[in-house]
C-alpha positions as CSV (number, residue, x, y, z in Angstrom):
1,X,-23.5,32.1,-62.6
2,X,-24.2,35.0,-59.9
3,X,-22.7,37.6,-59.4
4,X,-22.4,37.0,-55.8
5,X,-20.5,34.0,-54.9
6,X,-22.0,33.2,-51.9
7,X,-25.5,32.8,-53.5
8,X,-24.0,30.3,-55.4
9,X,-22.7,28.6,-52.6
10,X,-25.9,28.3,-50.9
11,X,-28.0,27.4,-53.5
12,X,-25.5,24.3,-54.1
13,X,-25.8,23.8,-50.3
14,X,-30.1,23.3,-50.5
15,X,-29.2,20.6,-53.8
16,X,-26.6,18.9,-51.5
17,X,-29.3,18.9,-48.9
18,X,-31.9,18.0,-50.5
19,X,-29.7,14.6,-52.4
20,X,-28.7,13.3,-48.5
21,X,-32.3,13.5,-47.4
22,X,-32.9,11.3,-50.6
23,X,-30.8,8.8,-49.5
24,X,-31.9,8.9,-45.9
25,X,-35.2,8.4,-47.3
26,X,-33.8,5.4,-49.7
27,X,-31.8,3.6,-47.2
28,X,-35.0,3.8,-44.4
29,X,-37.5,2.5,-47.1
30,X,-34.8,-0.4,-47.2
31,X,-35.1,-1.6,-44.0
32,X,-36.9,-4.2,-43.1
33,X,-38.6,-2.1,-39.4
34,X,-41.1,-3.9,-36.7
35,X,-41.8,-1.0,-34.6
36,X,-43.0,2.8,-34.9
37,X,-42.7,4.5,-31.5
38,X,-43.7,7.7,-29.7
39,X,-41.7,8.4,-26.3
40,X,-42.8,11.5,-24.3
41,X,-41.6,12.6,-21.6
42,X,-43.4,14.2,-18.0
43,X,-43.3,16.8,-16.1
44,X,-40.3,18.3,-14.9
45,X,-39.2,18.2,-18.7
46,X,-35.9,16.2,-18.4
47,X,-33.1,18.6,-20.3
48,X,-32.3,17.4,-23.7
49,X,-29.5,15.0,-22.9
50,X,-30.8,13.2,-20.1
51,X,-34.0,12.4,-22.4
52,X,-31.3,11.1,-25.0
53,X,-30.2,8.8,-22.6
54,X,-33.8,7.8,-21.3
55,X,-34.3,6.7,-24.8
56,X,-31.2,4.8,-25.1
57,X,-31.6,3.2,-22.1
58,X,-34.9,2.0,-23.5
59,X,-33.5,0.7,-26.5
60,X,-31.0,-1.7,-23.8
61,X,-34.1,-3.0,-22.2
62,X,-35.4,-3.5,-26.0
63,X,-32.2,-5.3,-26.6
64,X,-32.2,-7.6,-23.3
65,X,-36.5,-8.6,-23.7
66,X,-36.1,-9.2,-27.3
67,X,-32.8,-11.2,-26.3
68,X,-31.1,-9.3,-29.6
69,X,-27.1,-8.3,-29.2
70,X,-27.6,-4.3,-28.5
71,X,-25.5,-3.7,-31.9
72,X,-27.9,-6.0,-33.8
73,X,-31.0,-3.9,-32.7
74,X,-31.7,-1.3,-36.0
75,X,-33.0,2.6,-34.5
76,X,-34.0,5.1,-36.4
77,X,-34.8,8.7,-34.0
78,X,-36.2,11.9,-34.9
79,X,-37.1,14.1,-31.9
80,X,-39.3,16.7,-32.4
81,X,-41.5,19.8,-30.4
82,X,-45.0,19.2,-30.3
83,X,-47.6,21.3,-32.3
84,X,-50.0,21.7,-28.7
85,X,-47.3,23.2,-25.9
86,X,-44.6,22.4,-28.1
87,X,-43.2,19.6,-25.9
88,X,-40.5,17.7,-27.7
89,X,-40.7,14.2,-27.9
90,X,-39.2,11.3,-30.2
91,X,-40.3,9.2,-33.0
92,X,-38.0,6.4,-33.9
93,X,-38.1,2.9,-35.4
94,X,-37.0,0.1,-34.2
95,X,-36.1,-3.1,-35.9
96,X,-33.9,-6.1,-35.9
97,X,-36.2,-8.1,-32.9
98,X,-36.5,-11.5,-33.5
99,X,-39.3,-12.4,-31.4
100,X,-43.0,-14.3,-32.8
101,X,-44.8,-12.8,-30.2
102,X,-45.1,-9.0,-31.7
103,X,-47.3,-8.4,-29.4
104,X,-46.2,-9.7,-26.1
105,X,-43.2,-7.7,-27.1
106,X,-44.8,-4.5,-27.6
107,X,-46.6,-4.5,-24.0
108,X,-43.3,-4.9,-23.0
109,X,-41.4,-2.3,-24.1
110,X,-44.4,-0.3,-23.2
111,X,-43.8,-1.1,-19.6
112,X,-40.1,-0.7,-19.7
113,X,-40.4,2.9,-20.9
114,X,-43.5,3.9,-18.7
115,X,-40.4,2.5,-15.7
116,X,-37.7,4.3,-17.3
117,X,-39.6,7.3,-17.8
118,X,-41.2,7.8,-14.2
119,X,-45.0,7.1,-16.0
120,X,-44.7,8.8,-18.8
121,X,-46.7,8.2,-22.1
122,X,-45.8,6.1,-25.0
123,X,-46.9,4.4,-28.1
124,X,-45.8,1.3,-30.1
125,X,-47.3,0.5,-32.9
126,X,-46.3,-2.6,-35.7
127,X,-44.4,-0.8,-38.3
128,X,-46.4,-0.8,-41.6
129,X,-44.7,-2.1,-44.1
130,X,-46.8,-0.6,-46.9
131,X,-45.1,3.2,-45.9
132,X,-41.4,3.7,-46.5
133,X,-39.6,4.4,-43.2
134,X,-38.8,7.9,-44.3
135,X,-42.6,8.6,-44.4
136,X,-42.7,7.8,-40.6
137,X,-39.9,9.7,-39.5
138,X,-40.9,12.5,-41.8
139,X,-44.0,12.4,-40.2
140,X,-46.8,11.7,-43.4
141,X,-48.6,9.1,-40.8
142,X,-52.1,9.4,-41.7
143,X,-55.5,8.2,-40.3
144,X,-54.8,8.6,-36.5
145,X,-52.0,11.5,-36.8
146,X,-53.5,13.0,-39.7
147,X,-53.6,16.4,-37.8
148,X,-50.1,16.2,-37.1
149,X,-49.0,16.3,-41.0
C-alpha cells in the first residue's frame, strides 16, 4: 500500500476501468449486429448536439424503412475526431433489422442520411460477423481502414 492514498485511489480507478471496457467489449461481441456505419458530417460543422440528433434522427428513418419498432432497433455509437483535420464523426452499429434484402436496405439508409445530412458522406457496410463488435467500435478494422488503427 502507498503511502499516498490518492495513488491508491487511482490506480484502483484504471482496474475499474479497464473491467467495464471488458464487459462493453463482451456484451458487443454478443450481439448479433447487421450494419457497421460511418456518418460524417459537412461543412458548416453542425455543433456537437445537433449532430447527435442528426444521427438519431437517422436511426428513426432506420426504424420506419426497416419497419422495426424504434426500441427494437439495437445501436451502438462511438464518435470520434478524425486523424486528417480532425473532423469528428461517428461509428456505430446497428442491428435488430429484419429485412432479406441487406442490400436494398443499405442503399437506403444511405440515402436517408445523405437527406438528413444536407449531402454529407456516409458508409454502410454488412457487419462482419467474424470480428467482435468491440473490435469495430474500438476501431481494429483492418484491410480498408488499416491506416486508421
Amino acid at each position: 500500500m502507498s503511502a499516498n492514498v490518492r495513488a491508491d485511489h487511482f490506480s484502483m480507478a484504471k482496474i475499474h476501468r479497464r473491467e467495464r471496457f471488458a464487459d462493453f467489449a463482451h456484451t458487443l461481441a454478443r450481439v448479433e449486429w447487421q450494419f457497421f456505419t460511418t456518418h460524417t458530417f459537412n461543412n458548416p460543422l453542425p455543433k456537437p448536439y445537433v449532430r447527435g440528433a442528426m444521427f438519431w434522427r437517422w436511426c428513426q428513418d432506420v426504424s420506419a424503412i426497416s419497419k422495426v419498432p424504434y426500441k427494437n432497433l439495437l445501436i451502438a455509437l462511438r464518435g470520434e475526431q478524425g486523424e486528417i483535420g480532425a473532423r469528428p464523426h461517428f461509428h456505430g452499429l446497428v442491428g435488430g433489422v429484419a429485412t432479406c434484402n441487406m442490400m436494398s436496405l443499405r442503399s437506403q439508409m444511405f440515402r436517408s442520411w445523405k437527406i438528413i445530412s444536407g449531402n454529407a458522406d456516409a458508409d454502410f457496410r454488412l457487419y462482419d460477423r467474424s470480428l467482435a463488435g468491440a473490435d469495430y467500435i474500438c476501431k481494429c478494422l483492418g484491410g480498408a481502414n488499416s491506416y486508421e488503427i
